[in-house]
C-alpha positions in Angstrom: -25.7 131.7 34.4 -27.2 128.4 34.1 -25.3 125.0 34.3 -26.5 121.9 32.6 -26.2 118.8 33.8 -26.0 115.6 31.8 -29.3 114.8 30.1 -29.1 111.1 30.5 -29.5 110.2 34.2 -31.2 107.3 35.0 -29.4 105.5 37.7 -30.3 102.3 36.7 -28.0 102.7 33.3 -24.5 103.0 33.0 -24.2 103.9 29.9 -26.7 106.9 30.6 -26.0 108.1 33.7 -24.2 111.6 34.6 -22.3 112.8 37.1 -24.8 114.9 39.3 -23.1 118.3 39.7 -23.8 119.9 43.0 -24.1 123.6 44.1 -24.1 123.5 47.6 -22.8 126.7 49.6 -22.1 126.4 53.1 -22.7 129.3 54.5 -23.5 131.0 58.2 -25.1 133.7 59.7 -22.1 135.3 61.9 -23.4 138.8 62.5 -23.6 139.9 65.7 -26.4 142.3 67.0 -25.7 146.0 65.8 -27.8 148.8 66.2 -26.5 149.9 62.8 -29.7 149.1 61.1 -28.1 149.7 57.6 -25.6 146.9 57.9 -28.4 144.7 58.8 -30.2 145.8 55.9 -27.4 145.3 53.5 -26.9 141.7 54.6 -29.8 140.6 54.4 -29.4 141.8 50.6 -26.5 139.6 49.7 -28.3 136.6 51.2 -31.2 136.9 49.6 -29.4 137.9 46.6 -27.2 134.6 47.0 -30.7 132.6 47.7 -32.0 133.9 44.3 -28.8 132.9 42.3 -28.8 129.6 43.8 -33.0 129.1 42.7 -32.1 129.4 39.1 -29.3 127.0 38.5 -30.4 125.2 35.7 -31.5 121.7 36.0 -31.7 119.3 32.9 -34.4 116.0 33.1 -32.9 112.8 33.6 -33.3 111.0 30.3 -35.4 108.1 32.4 -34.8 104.3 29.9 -37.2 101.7 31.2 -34.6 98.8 29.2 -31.4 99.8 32.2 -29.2 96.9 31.9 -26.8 97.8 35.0 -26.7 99.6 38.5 -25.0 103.2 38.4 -22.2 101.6 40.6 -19.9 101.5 37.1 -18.3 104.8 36.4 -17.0 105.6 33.1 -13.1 105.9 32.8 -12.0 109.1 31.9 -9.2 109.1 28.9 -5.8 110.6 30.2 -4.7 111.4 26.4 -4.4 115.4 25.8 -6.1 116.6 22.5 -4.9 119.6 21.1 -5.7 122.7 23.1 -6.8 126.0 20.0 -6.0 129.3 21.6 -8.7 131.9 22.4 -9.2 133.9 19.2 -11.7 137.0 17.7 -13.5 135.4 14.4 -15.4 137.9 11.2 -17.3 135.1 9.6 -17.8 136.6 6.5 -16.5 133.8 4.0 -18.5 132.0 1.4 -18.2 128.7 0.0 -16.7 129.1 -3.2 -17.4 127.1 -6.1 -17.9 123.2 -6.1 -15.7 121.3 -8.4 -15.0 124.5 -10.7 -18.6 124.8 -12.3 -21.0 125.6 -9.1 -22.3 129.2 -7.7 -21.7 129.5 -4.4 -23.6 126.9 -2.5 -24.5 128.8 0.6 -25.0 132.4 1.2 -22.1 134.8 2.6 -22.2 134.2 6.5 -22.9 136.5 8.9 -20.6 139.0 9.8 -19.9 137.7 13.6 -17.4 138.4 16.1 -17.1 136.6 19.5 -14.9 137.7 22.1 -13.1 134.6 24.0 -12.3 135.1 27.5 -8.5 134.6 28.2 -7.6 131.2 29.9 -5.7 132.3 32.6 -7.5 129.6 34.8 -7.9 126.2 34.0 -7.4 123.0 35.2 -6.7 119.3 33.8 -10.2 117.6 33.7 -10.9 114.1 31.4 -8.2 115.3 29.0 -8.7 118.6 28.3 -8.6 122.4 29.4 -11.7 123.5 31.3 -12.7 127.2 32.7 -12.0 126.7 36.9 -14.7 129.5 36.9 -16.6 127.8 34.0 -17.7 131.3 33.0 -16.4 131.3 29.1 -20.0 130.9 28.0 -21.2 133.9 29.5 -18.5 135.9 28.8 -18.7 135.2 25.4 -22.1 135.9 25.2 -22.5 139.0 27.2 -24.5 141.8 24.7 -24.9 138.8 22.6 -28.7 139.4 21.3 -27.8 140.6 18.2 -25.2 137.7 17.6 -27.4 135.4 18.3 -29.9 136.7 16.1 -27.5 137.1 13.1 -26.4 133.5 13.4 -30.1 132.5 13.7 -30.3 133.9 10.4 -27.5 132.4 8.8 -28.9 128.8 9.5 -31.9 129.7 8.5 -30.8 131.1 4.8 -28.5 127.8 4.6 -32.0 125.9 5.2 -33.3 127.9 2.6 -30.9 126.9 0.8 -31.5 123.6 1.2 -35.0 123.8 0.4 -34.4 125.6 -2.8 -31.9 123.2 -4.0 -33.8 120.1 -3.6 -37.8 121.0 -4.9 -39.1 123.1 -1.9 -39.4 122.9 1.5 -42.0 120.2 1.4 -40.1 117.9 -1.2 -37.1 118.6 0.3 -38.1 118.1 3.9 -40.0 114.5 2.6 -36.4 113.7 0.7 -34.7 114.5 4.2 -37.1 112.4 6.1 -36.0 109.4 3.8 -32.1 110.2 3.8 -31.5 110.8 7.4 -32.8 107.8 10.1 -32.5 108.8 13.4 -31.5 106.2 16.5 -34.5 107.1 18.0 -38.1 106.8 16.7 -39.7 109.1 18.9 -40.3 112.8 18.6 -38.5 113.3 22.4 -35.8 111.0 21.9 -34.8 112.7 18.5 -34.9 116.1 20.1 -32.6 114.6 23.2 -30.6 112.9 20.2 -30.2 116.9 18.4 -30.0 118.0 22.3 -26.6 115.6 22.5 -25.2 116.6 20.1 -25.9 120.3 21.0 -23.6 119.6 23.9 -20.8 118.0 22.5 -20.8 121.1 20.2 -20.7 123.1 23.6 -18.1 121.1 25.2 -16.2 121.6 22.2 -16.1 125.9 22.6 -16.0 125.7 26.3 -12.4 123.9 25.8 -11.1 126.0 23.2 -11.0 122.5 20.9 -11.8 121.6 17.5 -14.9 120.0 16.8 -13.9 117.1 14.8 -15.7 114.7 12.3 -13.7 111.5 11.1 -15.6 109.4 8.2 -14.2 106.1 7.0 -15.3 103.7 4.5 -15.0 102.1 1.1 -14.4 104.1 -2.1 -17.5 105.6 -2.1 -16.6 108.0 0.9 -13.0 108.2 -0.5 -15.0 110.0 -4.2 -14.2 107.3 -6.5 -14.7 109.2 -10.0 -14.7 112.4 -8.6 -11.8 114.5 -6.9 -11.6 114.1 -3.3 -12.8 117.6 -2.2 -16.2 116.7 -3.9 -16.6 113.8 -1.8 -19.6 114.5 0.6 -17.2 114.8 3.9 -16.0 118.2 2.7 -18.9 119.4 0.8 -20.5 119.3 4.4 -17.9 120.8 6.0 -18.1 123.8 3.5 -22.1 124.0 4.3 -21.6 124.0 8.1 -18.3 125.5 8.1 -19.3 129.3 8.5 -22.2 128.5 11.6 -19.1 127.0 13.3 -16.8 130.2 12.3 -20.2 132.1 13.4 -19.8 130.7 17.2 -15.9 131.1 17.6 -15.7 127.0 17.3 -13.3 125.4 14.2 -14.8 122.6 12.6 -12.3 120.1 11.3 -13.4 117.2 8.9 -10.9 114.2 8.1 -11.7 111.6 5.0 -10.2 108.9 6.0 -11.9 106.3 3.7 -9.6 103.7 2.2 -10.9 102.5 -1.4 -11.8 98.6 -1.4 -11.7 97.6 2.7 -13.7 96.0 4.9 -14.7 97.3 8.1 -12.4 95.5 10.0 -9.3 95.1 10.5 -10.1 98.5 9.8 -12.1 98.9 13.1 -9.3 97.7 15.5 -7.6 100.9 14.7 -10.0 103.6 14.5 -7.8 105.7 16.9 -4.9 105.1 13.9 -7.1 106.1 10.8 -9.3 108.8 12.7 -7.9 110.0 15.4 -8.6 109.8 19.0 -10.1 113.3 19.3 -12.6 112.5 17.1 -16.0 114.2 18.3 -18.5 112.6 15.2 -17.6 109.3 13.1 -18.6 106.8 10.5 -18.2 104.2 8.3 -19.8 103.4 5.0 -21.6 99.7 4.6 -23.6 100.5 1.4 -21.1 98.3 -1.1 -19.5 95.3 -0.1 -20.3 94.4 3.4 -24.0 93.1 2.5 -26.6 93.0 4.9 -25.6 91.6 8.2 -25.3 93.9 10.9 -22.4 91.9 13.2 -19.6 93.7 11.8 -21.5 97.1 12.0 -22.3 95.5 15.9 -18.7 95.2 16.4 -17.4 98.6 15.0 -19.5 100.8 17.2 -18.7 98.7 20.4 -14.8 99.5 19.6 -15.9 103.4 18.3 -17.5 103.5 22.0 -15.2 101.6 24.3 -12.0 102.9 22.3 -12.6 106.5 21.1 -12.3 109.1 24.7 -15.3 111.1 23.5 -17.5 108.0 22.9 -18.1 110.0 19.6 -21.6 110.3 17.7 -21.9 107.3 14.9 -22.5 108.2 11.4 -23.9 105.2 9.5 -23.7 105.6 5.6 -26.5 103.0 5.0 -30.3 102.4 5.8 -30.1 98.5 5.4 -32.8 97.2 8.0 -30.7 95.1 10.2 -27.9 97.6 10.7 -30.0 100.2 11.1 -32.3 98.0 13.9 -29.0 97.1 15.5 -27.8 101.0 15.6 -31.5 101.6 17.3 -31.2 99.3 19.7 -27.9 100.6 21.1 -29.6 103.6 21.4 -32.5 101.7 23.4 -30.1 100.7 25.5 -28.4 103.8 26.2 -24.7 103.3 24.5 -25.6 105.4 21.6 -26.8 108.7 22.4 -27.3 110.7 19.2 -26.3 108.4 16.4 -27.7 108.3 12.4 -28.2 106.1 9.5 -27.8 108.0 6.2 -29.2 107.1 2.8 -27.9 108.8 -0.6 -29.9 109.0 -4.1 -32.2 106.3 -3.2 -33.9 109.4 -0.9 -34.9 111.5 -4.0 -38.3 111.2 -5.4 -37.7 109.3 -9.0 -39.9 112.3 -10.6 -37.1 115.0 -10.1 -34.6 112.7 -12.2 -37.0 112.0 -14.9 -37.9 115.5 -15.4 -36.6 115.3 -19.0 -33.4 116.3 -20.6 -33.8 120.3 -19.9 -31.3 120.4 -16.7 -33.3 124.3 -16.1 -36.6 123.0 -15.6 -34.5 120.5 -12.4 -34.2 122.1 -8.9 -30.3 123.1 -9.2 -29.4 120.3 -6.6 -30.5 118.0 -9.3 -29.2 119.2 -12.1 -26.0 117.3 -14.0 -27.2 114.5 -11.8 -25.5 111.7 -14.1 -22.3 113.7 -14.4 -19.0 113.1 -12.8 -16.8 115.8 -10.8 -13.4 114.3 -12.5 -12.3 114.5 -16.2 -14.0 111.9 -18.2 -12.4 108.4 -18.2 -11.1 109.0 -14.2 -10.8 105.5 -12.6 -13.7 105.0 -10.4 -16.2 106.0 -12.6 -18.4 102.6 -12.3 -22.3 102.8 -11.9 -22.0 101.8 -8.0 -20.3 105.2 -7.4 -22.3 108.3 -6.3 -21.8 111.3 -8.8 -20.8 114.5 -7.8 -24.2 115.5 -7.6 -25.5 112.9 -5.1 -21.9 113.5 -3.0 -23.9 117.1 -2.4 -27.2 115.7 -2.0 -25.5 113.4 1.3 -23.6 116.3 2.4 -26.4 118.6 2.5 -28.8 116.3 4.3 -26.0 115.5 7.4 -25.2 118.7 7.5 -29.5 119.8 7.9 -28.7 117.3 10.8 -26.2 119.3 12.5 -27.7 122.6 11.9 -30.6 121.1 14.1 -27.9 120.4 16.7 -26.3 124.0 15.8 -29.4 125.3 16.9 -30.2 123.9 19.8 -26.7 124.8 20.8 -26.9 128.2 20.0 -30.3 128.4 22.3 -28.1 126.6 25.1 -25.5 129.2 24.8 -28.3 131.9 24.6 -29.0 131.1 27.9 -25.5 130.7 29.5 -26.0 127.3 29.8 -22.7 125.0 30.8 -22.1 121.4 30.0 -20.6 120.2 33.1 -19.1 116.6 34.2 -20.3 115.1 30.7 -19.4 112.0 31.2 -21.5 110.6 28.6 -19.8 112.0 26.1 -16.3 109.5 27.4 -15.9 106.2 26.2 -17.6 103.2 28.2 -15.8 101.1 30.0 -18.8 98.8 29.9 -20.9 97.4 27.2 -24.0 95.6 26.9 -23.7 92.0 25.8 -23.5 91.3 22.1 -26.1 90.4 19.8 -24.1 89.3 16.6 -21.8 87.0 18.6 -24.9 84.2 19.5 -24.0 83.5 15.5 -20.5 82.6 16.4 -18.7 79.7 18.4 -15.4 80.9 20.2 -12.2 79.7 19.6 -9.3 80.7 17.4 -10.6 81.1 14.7 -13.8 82.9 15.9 -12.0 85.8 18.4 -15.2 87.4 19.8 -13.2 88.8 22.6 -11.4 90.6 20.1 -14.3 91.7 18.1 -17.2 92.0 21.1 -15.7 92.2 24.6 -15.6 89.7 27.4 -18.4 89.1 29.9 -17.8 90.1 33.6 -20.0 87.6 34.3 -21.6 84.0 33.1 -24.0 84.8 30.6 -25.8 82.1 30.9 -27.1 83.2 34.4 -28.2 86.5 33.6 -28.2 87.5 29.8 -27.8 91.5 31.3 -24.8 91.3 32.5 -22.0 93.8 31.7 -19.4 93.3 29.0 -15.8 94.6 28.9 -13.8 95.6 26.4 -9.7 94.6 26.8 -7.5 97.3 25.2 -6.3 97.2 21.9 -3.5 98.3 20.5 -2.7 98.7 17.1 0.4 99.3 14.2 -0.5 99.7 10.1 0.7 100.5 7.0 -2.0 101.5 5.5 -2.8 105.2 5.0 -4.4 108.2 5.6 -2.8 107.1 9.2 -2.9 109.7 12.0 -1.5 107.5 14.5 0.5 104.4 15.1 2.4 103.5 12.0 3.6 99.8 11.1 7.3 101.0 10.9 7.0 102.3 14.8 7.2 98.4 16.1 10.1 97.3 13.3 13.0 96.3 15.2 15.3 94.4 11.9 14.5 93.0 9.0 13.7 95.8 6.8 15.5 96.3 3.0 15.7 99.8 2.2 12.9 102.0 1.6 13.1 103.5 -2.2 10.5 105.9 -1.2 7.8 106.5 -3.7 5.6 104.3 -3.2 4.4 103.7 -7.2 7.8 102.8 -8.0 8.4 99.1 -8.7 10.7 97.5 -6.7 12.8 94.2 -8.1 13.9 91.2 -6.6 17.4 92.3 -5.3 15.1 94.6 -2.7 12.8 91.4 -1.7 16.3 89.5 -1.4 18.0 92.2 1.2 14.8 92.3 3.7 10.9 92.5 3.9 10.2 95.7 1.3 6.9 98.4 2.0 5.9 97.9 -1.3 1.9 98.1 -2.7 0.2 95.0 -4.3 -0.1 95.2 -8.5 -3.7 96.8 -9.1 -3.4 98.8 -6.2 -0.3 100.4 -8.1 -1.9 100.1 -11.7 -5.0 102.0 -10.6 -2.9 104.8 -8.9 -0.7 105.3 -11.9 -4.1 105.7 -13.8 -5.1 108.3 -11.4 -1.7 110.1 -11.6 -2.5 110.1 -15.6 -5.5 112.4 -14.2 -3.5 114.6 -11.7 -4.2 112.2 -9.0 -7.5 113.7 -8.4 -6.2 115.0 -4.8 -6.7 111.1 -3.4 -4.5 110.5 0.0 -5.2 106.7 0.3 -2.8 104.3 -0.5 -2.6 100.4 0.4 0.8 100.3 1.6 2.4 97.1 3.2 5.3 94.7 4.3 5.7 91.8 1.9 8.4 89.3 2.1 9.6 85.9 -0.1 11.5 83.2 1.9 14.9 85.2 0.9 13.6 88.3 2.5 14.2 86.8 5.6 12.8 87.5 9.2 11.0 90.7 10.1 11.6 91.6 13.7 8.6 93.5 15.5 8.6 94.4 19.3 5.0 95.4 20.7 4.9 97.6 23.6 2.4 96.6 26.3 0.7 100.1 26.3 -2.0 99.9 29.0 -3.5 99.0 31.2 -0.9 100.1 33.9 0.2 97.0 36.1 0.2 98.6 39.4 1.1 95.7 41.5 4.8 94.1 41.9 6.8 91.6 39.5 9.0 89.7 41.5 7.9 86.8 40.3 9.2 84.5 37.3 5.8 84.0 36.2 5.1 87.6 36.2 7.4 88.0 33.0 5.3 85.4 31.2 3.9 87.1 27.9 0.3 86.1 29.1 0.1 87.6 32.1 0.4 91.2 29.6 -1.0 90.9 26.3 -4.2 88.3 25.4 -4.3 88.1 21.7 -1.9 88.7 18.3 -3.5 89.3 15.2 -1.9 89.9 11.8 -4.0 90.6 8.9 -2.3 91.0 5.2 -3.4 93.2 2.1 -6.8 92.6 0.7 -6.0 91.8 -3.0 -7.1 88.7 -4.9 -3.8 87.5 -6.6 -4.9 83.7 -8.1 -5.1 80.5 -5.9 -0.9 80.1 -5.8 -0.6 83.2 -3.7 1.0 83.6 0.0 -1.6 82.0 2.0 -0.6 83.2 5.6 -1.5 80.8 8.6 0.6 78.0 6.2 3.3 79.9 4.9 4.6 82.1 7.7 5.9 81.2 10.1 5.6 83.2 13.9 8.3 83.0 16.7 6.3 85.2 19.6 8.2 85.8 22.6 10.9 83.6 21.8 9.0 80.5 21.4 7.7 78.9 17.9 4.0 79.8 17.4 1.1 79.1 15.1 -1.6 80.8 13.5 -5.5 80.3 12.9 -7.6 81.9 10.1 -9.7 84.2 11.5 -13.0 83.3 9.7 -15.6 85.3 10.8 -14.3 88.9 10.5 -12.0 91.0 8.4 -12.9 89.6 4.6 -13.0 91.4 1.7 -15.0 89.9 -1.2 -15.4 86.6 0.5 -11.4 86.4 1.2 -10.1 85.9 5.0 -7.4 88.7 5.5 -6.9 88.3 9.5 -5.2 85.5 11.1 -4.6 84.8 14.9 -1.4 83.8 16.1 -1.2 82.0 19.4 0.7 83.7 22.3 2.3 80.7 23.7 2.2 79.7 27.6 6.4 79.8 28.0 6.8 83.0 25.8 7.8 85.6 27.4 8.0 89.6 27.5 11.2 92.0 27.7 11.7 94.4 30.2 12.5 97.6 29.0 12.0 99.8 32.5 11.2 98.6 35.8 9.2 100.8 36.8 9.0 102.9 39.6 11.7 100.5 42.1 9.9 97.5 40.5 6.5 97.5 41.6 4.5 99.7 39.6 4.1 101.2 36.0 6.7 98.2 34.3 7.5 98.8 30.8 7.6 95.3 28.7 7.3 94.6 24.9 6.4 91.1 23.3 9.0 90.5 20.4 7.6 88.8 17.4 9.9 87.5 14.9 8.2 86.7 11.1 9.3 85.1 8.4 8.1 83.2 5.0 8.6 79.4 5.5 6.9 78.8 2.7 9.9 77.6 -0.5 7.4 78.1 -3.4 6.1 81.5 -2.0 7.4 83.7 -4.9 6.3 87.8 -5.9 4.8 86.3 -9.2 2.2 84.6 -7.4 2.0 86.6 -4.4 4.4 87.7 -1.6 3.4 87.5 1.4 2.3 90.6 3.3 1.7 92.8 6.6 -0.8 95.7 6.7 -1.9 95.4 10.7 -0.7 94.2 13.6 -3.2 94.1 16.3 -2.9 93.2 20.0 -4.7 93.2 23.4 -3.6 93.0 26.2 -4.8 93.3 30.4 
């Protein structure tokens, strides 16, 4: 059996290095002299046999970076959350895809019929957050007489290639398209095979543990399938291409589309762990709409992805606009990205195939009804900057070509019993490397780069290498498809009652009893025009808090939720909010509603802690069509926090929440013009 060891160990890098596992046996000649020349004989045996076993551990090369920002003397934290644990089970792959939207053959042919035997967890032990094999043996179990497995799953990913190559114009066209589409981190022909390598082991670490393999995408309407139904948007059409390799190699592949039509990136990104989930092994957000082409909110989404997220998961970028896609390669340079992607859609096909004239036949089949929309005619969404259901496939198939490369390389690792062992690369970084975008910014209030980039551990100006942090942050929304972490969780008072459906209009008698979770006007005129459709299988909705002067104030208690304060509070000062929590933010719904509409740092008002605070327009994050949607609300120097348990005889582990009371202060705020509203609330604290 062969082990491997982390493929990223240069010393020099913290954000590459390993732990080094070690096989050392300790073992002593005790024999005494016997004349029984058979005993010597036999022993002799074992230790040469032992000698031999230890000769062909398996060693992986250090992946050497000549750019190392920071001595190996920073170890990464390992997450204490528990992710689901999936039972042991015996798989027949034999499924199919099915059809496409109603009108498609099967897109993929039947998988191979494949049965792995899982080896019973009777021993295992809590490492990092999940279940791993004391014996670390599942691998070879699994595998034992496994040839012709291997072989038959081999097969199948090379028929789904096939596939691939017949849908879009032959291997060489196709091969060219896929060389357009898919922009890899790294731009050399080693680093993209240790990219493919990477993700090869999370794959592995994924069967080893008896998990899920989990890919989360967010983003704008175009993720979501705007003018299509949602199961043609490209997240699941992907998961029905890879899903059978995954079935083939005893390993569930679970795929969340947790897009949100019409937001930004952030506050979006301050709550990744909320919208997809903190087990998430692959994500991704889509920039190729409304974000244009700077590459500082892109910058500050994967340092939260990799500081928040336990599995410091692989980055899926759906865009190939040059400064995003040089700042995703230089993370990579750097060593904080290890297998990430940039991902183009139609603009990858050669023109020719589309202009092939109006006989659809004479098309390869993946570009065939390329102008044609997957929902009925008329379906809201169906505006010329939405992908068709046609060019949802083309992006599915070319990630998923991606990830049968990693497949692959996987299924070779496996062949040869190798173990991913003390992958600590694949956990989230405690440290960062300093910031790019944030030289564009001043700090202050209005400009919270702490919030969006980290703080240095050191003074920049003396050495421009020196490590960042990342403070934890917390947050609570409204918004959904929400895993995690609902706005209602941290409601204390204030609240009218709740009529339920959420397309229902509410009347002024609700607005007058408390704040109401109500949904702006064209978010509820669109959905009622999707309902008129069958709702098209959509799961987003822009739900909030809004409030008029006579709802009244909205009581919210935040719970200090790490890091653990492991030192005593007997002092006053020690109760002080600012010695927990570092910064408030509250952002509202992103919907234009005319220049007499709630307008939040002057119209509400924020008692945080029990003292009166104020708010600053956050100004250089969180927009949406040019339109601030964040504010910062001060955490005053007298406020203070709650205790809600002491802890353990009032030293350690001390339970405290901030209360925040809201209200409208605002006269002339009315719901004609625009209420006021909550979507996020978003803390740090240390």
């Amino acid at each position: 059996m062969q082990r491997r060891r982390p493929a990223g160990g240069n010393p020099a890098n913290p954000f590459q290095h390993g732990r080094v596992a070690t096989f050392t046996r300790n073992m002593e000649d005790r024999a005494s002299p016997r004349s029984n020349t058979v005993i010597i004989i036999a022993m002799l045996t074992f230790l040469f046999g032992i000698l031999y076993m230890e000769q062909n551990i398996f060693k992986a090369d250090s992946n050497s970076n000549a750019n190392a920002l920071f001595v190996d003397q920073y170890k990464n934290m390992p997450d204490k959350s528990q992710p689901k644990v999936r039972g042991s089970a015996t798989n027949a792959s034999g499924n199919n895809l099915g059809q496409l939207g109603g009108g498609n053959k099967d897109i993929i042919p039947a998988a191979a019929q494949i049965q792995i035997v899982t080896k019973p967890k009777e021993d295992a032990k809590e490492h990092g957050g999940e279940i791993i094999d004391v014996h670390a043996d599942k691998n070879a179990t699994d595998l034992d007489n496994t040839a012709d497995k291997s072989k038959e799953t081999k097969e199948l990913i090379s028929k789904i290639r096939q596939e691939f190559y017949t849908r879009y114009g032959g291997e060489k066209e196709a091969l060219e398209m896929l060389t357009r589409g898919i922009i890899s981190a790294s731009d050399t022909p080693e680093g993209l095979k240790k990219a493919i390598d990477h993700t090869a082991e999370r794959i592995i670490l994924a069967r080893q543990n008896s998990r899920e393999f989990v890919m989360s995408f967010g983003g704008y309407s175009v993720t979501v399938g705007r003018g299509n139904y949602y199961n043609q948007s490209y997240p699941f059409i992907m998961q029905k291409v890879l899903e059978p390799v995954f079935e083939a190699v005893d390993l569930k592949l679970v795929v969340r589309n947790s897009a949100i039509g019409g937001i930004p990136s952030f506050p979006y990104g301050w709550c990744l762990p909320n919208f997809l989930g903190s087990d998430s092994d692959v994500v991704s957000w889509d920039y190729g709409m409304n974000e244009g082409n700077a590459a500082d909110a892109f910058e500050s989404y994967m340092r939260h992805s990799i500081s928040t997220l336990p599995k410091r998961p692989m980055m899926i970028m759906l865009d190939t606009k040059r400064p995003r896609v040089d700042m995703m390669k230089w993370y990579h340079k750097n060593g904080a990205l290890l297998d990430s992607i940039a991902v183009g859609k139609g603009d990858a096909v050669k023109k020719t195939f589309l202009k092939m004239g109006v006989d659809d036949k004479k098309k390869p089949i993946g570009f065939r009804k390329w102008l044609e929309w997957g929902a009925p005619k008329g379906s809201p969404g169906q505006s010329n900057w939405h992908p068709k259901r046609m060019e949802h496939e083309l992006i599915a198939w070319m990630i998923a070509m991606r990830f049968l490369d990693a497949l692959d390389a996987a299924i070779g690792m496996l062949d040869n019993g190798i173990i991913v062992e003390g992958d600590d690369k694949h956990e989230k970084l405690p440290l960062l490397p300093p910031p790019i975008s944030m030289q564009k910014y001043g700090s202050g209030p209005g400009s919270p780069t702490h919030l969006l980039y980290g703080i240095s551990l050191g003074d920049v100006r003396d050495d421009a290498q020196v490590p960042w942090h990342m403070d934890p942050v917390s947050c609570r929304t409204s918004f959904l498809p929400n895993i995690q972490g609902g706005l209602a969780e941290i409601v204390v008072s204030g609240l009218a009652d709740d009529v339920g459906d959420d397309l229902k209009s509410r009347d002024d008698s609700q607005y007058s009893s408390g704040w109401v979770v109500d949904v702006g006007k064209v978010e509820r005129d669109t959905k009622r025009k999707v309902e008129k459709v069958g709702g098209l299988g959509y799961i987003d909705m822009k739900n909030a808090l809004y409030g008029i002067p006579e709802s009244g104030t909205l009581r919210l208690s935040l719970p200090h939720e790490r890091p653990v304060h492991n030192h005593p509070h007997d002092q006053d000062s020690d109760m002080l909010a600012r010695h927990w929590f570092d910064t408030l933010v509250f952002c509202e719904v992103n919907e234009k509603r005319g220049k007499d509409e709630c307008t939040p740092q002057k119209d509400m008002a924020f008692i945080v802690g029990g003292v009166k605070s104020k708010a600053v327009q956050i100004t250089n994050a969180a927009a949406y069509l040019k339109k601030s949607i964040c504010i910062n609300v001060d955490i005053p120097v007298d406020a203070r926090v709650m205790v809600k348990d002491t802890g353990d005889e009032g030293t350690e582990n001390v339970i405290v929440e901030l209360t925040v009371d809201v209200s409208v202060s605002n006269k002339s705020v009315n719901r004609k013009n625009g209420a006021c509203s909550i979507s996020h609330v978003v803390w740090q604290s240390h």
